[in-house]
C-alpha positions in Angstrom: 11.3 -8.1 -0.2 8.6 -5.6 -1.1 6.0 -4.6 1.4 2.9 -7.0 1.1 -0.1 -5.2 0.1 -3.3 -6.9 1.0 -5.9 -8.1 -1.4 -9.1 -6.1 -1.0 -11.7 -8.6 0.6 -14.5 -9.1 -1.6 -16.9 -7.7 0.7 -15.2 -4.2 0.7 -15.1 -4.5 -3.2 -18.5 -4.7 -2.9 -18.9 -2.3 -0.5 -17.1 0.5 -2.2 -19.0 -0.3 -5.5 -22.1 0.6 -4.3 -21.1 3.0 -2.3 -19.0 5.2 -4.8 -22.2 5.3 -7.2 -23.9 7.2 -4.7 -21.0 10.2 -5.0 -20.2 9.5 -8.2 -21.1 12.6 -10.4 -23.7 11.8 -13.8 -21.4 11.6 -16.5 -24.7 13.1 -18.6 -27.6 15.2 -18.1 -30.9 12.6 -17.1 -33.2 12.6 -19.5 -36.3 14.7 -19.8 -38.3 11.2 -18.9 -36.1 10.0 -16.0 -38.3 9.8 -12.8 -35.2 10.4 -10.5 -31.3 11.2 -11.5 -29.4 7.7 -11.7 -27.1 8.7 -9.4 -26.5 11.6 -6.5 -23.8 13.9 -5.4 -23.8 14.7 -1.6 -22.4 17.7 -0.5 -19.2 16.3 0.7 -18.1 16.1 -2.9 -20.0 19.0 -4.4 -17.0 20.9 -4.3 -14.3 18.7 -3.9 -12.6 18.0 -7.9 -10.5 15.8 -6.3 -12.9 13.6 -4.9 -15.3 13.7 -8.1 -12.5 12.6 -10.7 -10.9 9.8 -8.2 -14.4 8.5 -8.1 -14.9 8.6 -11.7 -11.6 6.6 -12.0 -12.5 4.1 -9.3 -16.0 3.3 -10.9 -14.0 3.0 -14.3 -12.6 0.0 -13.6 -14.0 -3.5 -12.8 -13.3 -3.0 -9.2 -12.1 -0.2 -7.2 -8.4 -0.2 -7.8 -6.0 1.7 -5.6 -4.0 0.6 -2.5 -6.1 -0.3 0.4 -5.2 -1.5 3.8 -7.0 -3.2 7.1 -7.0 0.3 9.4 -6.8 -0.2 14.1 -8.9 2.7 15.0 -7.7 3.4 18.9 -9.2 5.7 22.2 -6.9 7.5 24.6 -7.8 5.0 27.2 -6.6 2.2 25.0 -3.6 3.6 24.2 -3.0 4.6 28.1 -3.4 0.8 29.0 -1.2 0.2 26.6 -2.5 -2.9 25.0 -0.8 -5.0 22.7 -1.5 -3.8 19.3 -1.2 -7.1 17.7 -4.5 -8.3 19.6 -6.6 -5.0 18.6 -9.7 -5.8 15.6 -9.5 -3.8 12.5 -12.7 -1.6 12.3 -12.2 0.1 9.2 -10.6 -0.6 5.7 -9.3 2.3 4.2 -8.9 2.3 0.5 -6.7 5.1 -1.5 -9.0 5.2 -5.0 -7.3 5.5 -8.3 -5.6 9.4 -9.2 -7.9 11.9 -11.5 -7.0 13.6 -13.7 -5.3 16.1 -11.4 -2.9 13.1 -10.2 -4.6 13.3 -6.6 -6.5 10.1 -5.1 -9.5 10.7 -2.4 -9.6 8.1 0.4 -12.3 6.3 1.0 -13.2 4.2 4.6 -15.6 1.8 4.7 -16.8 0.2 8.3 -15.7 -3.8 8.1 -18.5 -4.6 10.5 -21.5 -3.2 8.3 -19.3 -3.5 4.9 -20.5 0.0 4.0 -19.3 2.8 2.6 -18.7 5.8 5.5 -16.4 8.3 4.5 -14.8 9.7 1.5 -11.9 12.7 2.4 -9.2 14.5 0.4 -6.7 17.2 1.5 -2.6 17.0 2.2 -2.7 15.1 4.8 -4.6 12.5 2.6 -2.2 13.3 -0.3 0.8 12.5 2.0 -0.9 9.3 2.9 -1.2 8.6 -0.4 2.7 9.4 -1.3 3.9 7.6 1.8 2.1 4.0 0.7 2.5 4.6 -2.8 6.3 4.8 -2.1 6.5 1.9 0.3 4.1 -0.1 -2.3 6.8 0.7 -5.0 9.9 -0.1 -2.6 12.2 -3.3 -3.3 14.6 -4.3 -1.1 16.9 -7.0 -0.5 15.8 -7.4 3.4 14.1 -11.3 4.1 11.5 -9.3 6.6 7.9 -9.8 5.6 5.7 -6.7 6.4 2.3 -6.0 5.9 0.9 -2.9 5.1 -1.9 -1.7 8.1 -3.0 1.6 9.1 -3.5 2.5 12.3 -5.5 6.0 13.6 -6.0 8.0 16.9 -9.0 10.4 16.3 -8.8 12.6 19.4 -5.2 12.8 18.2 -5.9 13.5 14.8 -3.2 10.8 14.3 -2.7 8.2 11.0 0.1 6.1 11.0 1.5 3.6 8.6 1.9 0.2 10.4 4.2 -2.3 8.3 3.3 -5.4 10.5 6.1 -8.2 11.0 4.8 -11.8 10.4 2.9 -13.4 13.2 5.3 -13.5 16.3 7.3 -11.0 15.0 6.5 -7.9 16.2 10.6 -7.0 16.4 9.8 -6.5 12.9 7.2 -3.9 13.6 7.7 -0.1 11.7 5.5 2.5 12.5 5.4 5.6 10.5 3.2 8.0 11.6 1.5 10.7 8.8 1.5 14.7 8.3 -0.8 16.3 11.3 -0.4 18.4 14.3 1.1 15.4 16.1 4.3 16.6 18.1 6.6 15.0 19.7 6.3 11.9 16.7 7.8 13.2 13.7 5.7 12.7 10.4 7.7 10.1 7.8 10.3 9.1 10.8 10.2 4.8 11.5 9.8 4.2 14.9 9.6 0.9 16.4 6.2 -0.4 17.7 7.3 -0.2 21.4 8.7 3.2 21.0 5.7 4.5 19.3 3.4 3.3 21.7 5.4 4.8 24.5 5.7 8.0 23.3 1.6 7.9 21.9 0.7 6.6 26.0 2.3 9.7 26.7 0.0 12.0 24.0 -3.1 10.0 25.1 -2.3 10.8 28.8 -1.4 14.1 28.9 -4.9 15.0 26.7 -7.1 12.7 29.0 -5.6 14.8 31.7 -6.4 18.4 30.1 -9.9 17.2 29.0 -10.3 16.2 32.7 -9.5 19.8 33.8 -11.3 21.2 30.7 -14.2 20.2 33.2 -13.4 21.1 36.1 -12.9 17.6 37.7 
């Protein structure tokens, strides 16, 4: 059975199509006459090709295509009190957009909450994303297991990791595979088991909570 990748809520649809317009780059000069340019460019795509062409391919289409996923957004003192992850509230949806013309896709993340638009990024550890749920997207296997794709992220531990979430009550069914970063002792690519990943990120989440402590002197 193939992982289950979720149907984009129409909200975020939405969301992304409004928002995208406001990156997206004018396919022609405005005309002498035009009052204001139809659309802008803000910086965080005035350099970025990648970003620019995935747009263009995103606002192509009907709807932003892509793969896209419901994303847990966590704090160190979560992750110390080691809370089950099944009962955590999805802030953000992250949506890989459609690949330019270079074969690269940007990411964008829009807030659930507000359904806006909040982020657009690019880079390797984006394109690794990218390769890693493209992959698992593309997977067939001959396992009965449902698993949903989810994303799950630890800012302060510049952590992403791929969540494929067993069926409800099923959490020995639970892989998590945590992305390219600076995130020693998990390994990027390697499956862990929810319970051994949340171990080992308690662990992380402590030991910085204890140097930001001493960081300030208290």
């Amino acid at each position: 059975m193939p992982i289950e990748i979720p149907d984009m809520p129409p909200a975020i649809a939405k969301a992304l199509q409004t928002g995208l317009r406001k990156f997206a780059v004018p396919a022609s000069p405005a005309s002498p006459d035009a009052t204001a340019p139809s659309s802008v460019k803000p910086s965080i795509a005035r350099n970025s090709r990648v970003i620019s062409r995935s747009i263009e391919a995103a606002l192509a289409a009907d709807k932003p295509g892509g793969v896209g996923a419901s994303t847990i957004v966590l704090g160190l003192d979560e992750l110390v009190a080691s809370s089950s992850l099944r009962k955590a509230k999805a802030k953000l949806w992250v949506q890989l957009l459609p690949a330019g013309e270079s074969g690269e896709s940007a990411m964008a993340e829009v807030d659930k909450a507000a359904a806006k638009l909040t982020s657009i990024a690019e880079g390797p550890e984006v394109k690794a994303l990218a390769k890693r749920i493209n992959g698992l997207a593309a997977q067939q296997t001959r396992s009965p297991v449902r698993q949903e794709l989810t994303l799950i992220r630890v800012p302060a531990l510049h952590l992403t990791a791929i969540w494929l979430k067993g069926a409800a009550g099923e959490a020995d069914d639970d892989v998590v595979i945590p992305n390219d970063g600076p995130i020693a002792p998990l390994v990027p690519g390697q499956r862990y088991a929810l319970a051994e990943f949340q171990g080992i990120v308690a662990a992380m989440a402590a030991e910085r909570l204890a140097k930001t402590t001493d960081d300030m002197g208290g």
